[in-house]
C-alpha positions in Angstrom: -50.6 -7.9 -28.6 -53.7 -10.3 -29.1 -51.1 -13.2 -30.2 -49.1 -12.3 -27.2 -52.4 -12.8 -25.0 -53.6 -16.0 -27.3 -49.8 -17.5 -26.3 -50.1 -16.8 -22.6 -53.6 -18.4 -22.2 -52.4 -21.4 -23.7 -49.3 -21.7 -21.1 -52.3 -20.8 -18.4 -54.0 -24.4 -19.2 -52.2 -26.6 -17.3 -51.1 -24.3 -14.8 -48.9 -27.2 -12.5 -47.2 -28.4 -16.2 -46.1 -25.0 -16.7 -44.8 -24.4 -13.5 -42.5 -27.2 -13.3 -40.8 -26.5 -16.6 -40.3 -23.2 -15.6 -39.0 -24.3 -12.5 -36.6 -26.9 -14.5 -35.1 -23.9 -17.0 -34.7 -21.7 -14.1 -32.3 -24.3 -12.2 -30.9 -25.0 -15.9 -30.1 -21.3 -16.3 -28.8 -20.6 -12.4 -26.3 -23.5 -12.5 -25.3 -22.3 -15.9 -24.2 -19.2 -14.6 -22.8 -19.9 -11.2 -20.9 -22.5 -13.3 -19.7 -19.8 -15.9 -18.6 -17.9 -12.5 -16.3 -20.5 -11.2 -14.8 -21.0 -14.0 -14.3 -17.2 -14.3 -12.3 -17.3 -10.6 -10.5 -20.1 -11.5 -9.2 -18.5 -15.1 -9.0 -15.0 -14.0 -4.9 -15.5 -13.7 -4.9 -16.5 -17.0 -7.2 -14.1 -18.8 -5.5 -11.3 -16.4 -1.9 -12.4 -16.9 0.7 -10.3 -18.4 1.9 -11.1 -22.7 5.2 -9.4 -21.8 5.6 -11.1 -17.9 7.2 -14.2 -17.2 7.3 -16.0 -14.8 10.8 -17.5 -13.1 10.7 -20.6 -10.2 12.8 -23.4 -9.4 13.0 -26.1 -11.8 11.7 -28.7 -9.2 8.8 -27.2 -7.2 7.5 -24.0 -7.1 7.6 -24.7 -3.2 11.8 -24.4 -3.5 13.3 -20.7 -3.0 15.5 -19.2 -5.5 18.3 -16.9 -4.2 17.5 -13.1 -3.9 20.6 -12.2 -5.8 19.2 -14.2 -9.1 17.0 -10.8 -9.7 19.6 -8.5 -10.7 21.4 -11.4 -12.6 18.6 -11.7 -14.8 18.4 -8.0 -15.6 21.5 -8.2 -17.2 20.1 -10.8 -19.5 19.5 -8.9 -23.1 16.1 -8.6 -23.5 14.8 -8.6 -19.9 13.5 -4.9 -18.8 13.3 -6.0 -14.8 12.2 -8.8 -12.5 10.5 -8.5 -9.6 10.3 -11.5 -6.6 7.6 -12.8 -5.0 7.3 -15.4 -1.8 4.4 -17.1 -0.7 3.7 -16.2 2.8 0.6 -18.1 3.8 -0.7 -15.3 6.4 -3.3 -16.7 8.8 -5.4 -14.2 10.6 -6.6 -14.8 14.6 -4.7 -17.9 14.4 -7.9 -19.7 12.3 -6.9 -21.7 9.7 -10.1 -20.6 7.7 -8.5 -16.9 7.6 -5.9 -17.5 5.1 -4.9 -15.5 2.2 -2.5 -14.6 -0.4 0.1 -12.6 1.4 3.6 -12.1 -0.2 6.8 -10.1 1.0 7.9 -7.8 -2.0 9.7 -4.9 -3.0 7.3 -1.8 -3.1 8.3 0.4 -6.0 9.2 -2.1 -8.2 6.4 -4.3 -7.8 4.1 -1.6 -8.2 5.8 -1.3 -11.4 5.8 -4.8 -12.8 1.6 -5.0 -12.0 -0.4 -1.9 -13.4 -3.6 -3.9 -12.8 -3.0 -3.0 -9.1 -3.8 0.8 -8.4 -2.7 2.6 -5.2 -2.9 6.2 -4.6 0.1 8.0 -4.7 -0.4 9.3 -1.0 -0.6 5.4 -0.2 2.1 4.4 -2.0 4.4 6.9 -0.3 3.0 5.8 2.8 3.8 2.1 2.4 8.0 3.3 1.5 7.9 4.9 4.4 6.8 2.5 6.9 8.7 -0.8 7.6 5.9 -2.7 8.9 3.7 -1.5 6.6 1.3 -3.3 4.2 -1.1 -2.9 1.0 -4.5 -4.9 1.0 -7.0 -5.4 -1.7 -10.5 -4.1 -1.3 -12.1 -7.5 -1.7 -9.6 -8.7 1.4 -10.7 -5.6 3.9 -14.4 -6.4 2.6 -14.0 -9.8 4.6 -12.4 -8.7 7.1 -13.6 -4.8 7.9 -10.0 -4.2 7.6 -9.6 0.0 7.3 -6.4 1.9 6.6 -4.3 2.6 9.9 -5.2 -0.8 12.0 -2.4 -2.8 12.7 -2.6 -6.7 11.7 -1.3 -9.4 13.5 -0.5 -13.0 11.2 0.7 -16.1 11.9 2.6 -18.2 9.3 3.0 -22.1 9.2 5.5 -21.6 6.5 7.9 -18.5 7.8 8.2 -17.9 11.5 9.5 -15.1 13.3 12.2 -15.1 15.3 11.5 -14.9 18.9 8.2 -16.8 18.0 6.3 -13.8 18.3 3.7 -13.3 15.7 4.3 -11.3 12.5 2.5 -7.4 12.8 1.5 -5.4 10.0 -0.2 -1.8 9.7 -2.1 -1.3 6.6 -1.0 1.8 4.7 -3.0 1.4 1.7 -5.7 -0.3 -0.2 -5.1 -1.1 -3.6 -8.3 -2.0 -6.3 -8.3 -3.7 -9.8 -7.5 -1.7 -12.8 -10.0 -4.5 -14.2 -13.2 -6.4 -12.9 -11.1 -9.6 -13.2 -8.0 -8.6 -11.4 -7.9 -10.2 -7.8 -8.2 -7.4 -5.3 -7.8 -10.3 -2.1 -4.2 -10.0 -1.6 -2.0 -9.3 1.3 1.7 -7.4 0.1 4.1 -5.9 2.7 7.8 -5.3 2.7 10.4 -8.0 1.7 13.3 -5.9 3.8 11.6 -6.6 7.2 10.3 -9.6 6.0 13.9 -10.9 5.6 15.4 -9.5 8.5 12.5 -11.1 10.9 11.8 -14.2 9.4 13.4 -17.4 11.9 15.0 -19.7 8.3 15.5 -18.8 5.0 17.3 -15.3 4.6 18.4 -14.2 1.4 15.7 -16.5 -0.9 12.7 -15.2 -2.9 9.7 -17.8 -4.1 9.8 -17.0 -7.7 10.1 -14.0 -9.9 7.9 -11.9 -12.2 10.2 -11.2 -15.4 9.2 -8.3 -18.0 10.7 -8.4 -21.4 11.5 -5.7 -23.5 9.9 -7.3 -26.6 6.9 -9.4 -27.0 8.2 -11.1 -29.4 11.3 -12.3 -27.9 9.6 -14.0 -24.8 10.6 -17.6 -26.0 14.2 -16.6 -26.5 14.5 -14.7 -23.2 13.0 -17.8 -21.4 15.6 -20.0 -23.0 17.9 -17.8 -22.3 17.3 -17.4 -18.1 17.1 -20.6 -17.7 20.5 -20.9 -19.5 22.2 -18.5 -17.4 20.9 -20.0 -14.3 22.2 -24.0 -15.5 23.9 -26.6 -13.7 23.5 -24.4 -10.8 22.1 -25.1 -7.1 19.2 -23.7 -8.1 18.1 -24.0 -11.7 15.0 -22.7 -13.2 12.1 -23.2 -14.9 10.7 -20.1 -17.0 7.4 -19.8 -18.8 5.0 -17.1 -19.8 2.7 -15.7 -16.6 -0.8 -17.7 -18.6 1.1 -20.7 -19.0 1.8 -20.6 -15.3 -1.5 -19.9 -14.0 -2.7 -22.1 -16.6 -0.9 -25.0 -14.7 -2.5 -24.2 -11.5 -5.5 -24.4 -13.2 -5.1 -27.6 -14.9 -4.0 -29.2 -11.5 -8.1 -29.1 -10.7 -8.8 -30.6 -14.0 -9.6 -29.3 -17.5 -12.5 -27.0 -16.0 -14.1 -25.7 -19.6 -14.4 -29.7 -20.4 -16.1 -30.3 -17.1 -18.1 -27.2 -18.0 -19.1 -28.2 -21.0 -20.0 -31.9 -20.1 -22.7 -30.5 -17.2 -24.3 -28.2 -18.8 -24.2 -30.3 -22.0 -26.0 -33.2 -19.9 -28.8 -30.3 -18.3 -29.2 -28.5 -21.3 -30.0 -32.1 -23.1 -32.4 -33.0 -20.4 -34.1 -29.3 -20.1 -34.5 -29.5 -24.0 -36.5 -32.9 -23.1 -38.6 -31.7 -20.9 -39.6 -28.4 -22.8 -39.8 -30.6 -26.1 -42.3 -32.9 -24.0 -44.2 -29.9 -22.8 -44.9 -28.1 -26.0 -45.7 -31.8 -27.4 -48.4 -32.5 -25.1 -49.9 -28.9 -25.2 -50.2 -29.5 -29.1 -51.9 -32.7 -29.3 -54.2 -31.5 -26.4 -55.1 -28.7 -29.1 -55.1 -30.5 -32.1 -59.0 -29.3 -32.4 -58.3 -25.7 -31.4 -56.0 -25.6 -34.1 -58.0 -26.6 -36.8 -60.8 -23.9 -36.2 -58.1 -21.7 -35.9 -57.0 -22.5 -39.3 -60.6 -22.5 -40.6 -61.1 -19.4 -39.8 -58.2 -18.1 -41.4 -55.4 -18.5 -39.8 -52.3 -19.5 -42.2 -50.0 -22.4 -41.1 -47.2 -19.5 -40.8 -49.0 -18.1 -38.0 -49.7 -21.1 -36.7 -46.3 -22.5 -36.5 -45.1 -18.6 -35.5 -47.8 -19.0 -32.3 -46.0 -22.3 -31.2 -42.6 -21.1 -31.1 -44.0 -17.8 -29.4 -45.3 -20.0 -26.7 -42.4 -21.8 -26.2 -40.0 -19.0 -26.6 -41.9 -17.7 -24.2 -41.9 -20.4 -21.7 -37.7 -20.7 -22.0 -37.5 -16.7 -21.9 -39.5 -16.5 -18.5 -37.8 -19.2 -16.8 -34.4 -19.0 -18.7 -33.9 -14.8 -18.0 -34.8 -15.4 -14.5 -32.7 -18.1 -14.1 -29.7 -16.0 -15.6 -31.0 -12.7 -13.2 -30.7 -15.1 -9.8 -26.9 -16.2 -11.1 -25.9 -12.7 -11.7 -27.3 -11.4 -8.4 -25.3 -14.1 -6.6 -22.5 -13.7 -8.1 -22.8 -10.1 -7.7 -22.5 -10.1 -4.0 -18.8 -11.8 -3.5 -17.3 -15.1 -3.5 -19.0 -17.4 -0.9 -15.3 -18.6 -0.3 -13.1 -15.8 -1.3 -10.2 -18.1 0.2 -10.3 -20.3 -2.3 -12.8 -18.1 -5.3 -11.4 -13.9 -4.7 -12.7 -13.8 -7.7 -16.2 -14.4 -8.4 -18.7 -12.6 -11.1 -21.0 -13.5 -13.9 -19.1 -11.9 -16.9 -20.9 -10.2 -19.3 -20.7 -12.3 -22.3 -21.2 -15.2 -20.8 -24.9 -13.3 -19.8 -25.1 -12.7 -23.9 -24.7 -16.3 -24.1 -27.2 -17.6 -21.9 -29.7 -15.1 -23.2 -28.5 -17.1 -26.9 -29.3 -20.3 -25.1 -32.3 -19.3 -23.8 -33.9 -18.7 -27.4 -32.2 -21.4 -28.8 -33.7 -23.9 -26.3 -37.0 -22.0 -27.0 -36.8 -22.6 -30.6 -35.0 -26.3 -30.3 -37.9 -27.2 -28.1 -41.0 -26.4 -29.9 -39.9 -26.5 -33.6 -41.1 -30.1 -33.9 -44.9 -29.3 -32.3 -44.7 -26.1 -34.2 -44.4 -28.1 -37.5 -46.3 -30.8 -36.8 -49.7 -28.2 -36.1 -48.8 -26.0 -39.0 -49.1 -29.8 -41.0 -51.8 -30.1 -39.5 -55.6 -31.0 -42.2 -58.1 -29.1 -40.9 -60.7 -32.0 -41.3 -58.1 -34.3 -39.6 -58.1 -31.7 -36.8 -61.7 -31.1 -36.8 -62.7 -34.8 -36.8 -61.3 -35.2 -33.2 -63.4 -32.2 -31.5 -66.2 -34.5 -32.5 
């Protein structure tokens, strides 16, 4: 404990030196971890995606429909256990732009079926088969919105009209949440059968479908052979495993863990600077104070152990901190759940930081550290003269 107090006196010297280096590993460590919690949102599809699920869409664009009848066509395919369709609705809320969401037309049961990661109580479930108009919302979605079971939801869509121009109306029948922290809880689901009788264009089509095979180790070959069965047609089809598919929404923003890795690369680089130059200047101001300590005993061990304590401690106090401000913000939602639905710190990206913390700790003062344990005590004496 007398170390501990020694070390903390010596950071207590030059009080405004300390405080900015804090300051500078604190911002280090914060946009560390919001950083880590983008990138989380952005690869949650592919860490949450499905090894037995593929995914089925037209072999142009993902914005061309594939026929509804395609679905049981493909259950016939050996190997295929079911598929389930999907269409992107674009559901805009009170007509603002800035309220849109993931909302998709799908079959109930079997979509239920085909995505475990979304759970629904029974009661709701049997609530949303028995209600044409009725809809399923995540619990991140009625956070934004102070949506509650039972209120009835008017949305507009650019994309799919209603006939009669009359705006689409929804009653929420359930609420569903993540089996997992990473699974996004901010979509919008409601019935494909009214959705295709209502819609103004495009009866009879599906976006793309959600395919589960029977054996893991035959996803290549049914993949090949979908898109076989589905050649030279009007609507051929492209066929790739769920992760590769998010994965390609993903890499349409860049190659995020390279971007990543180049900021915080360049801040860690500078931090380690500024900490090295810190605990370099705090040494040579002590050169003196170093040499009676080791003249009256003190063993260059201890010496060099008291500099890395003291900048250990240094990283530790602004680095931890740092991390615990990242966390809380991330904690308390997506500041644009549009776009981020989800948004935490994960927790070994927190073990990481805490690794990085130490690291730069040690890193930073391990050449002051060995340049005082070196240190001649009648060198060091000479210049308290």
């Amino acid at each position: 404990m007398r170390f501990l107090v020694l070390v903390w006196n010596n950071l207590k010297r030059r009080k405004l030196r300390t405080s900015l280096t804090l300051l500078s590993i604190f911002v280090a460590f914060v946009l560390f971890g919001l950083l880590c919690s983008i990138r989380e949102a952005f690869m949650a599809g592919v860490s949450m995606a499905g090894a037995d699920r593929l995914v089925v869409r037209h072999k142009v664009s993902l914005i061309m429909n594939l026929p509804v009848t395609y679905g049981p066509r493909m259950e016939r395919i050996p190997g295929v256990e079911s598929a389930v369709h999907w269409t992107w609705f674009n559901g805009i809320y009170q007509n603002e732009p800035k309220n849109f969401f993931g909302s998709f037309p799908v079959n109930p049961e079997p979509f239920l079926a085909m995505h475990p990661e979304y759970l629904l109580p029974e009661e709701q479930k049997q609530a949303w088969l028995k209600t044409r108009t009725g809809a399923i919302v995540g619990r991140t979605l009625t956070q934004r919105f102070g949506w509650k079971i039972g209120d009835r939801i008017p949305l507009t869509s650019p994309i799919w009209p209603r006939k009669g121009d009359q705006a689409w109306e929804f009653e929420i029948v359930g609420i569903y949440d993540g089996a997992q922290k990473g699974t996004d809880t901010s979509g919008f689901f409601f019935r494909y059968d009214y959705f295709d009788e209502a819609r103004a264009r495009g009866e009879g089509t599906v976006g793309w479908y959600f395919v589960r095979v029977k054996d893991v180790n035959q996803v290549a070959q049914v993949a090949n052979a979908i898109d076989a069965e589905f050649a030279n047609s009007p609507y051929e089809t492209k066929t790739e495993p769920e992760g590769a598919f998010a994965q390609g929404f993903v890499q349409q923003m860049g190659n995020f863990t390279t971007i990543l890795i180049g900021i915080l690369s360049a801040v860690f680089f500078t931090i380690l600077l500024v900490a090295g130059n810190t605990m370099a200047q705090a040494v040579r101001e002590r050169t003196g104070e170093l040499g009676v300590l080791k003249a009256v005993g003190f063993s260059n061990g201890l010496v060099l152990a008291l500099i890395l304590a003291e900048s250990c401690l240094i990283a530790a106090a602004g680095g931890l901190t740092g991390l615990g401000a990242a966390w809380f913000f991330a904690a308390r939602g997506s500041p644009v759940p549009a776009i981020l639905p989800v948004f935490y710190l994960p927790t070994e990206n927190v073990i990481l930081g805490v690794g990085l913390v130490f690291a730069l700790g040690l890193v930073a003062g391990i050449l002051p550290a060995l340049q005082a344990m070196r240190l001649q005590i009648a060198v060091a004496l000479r210049k308290t003269e």
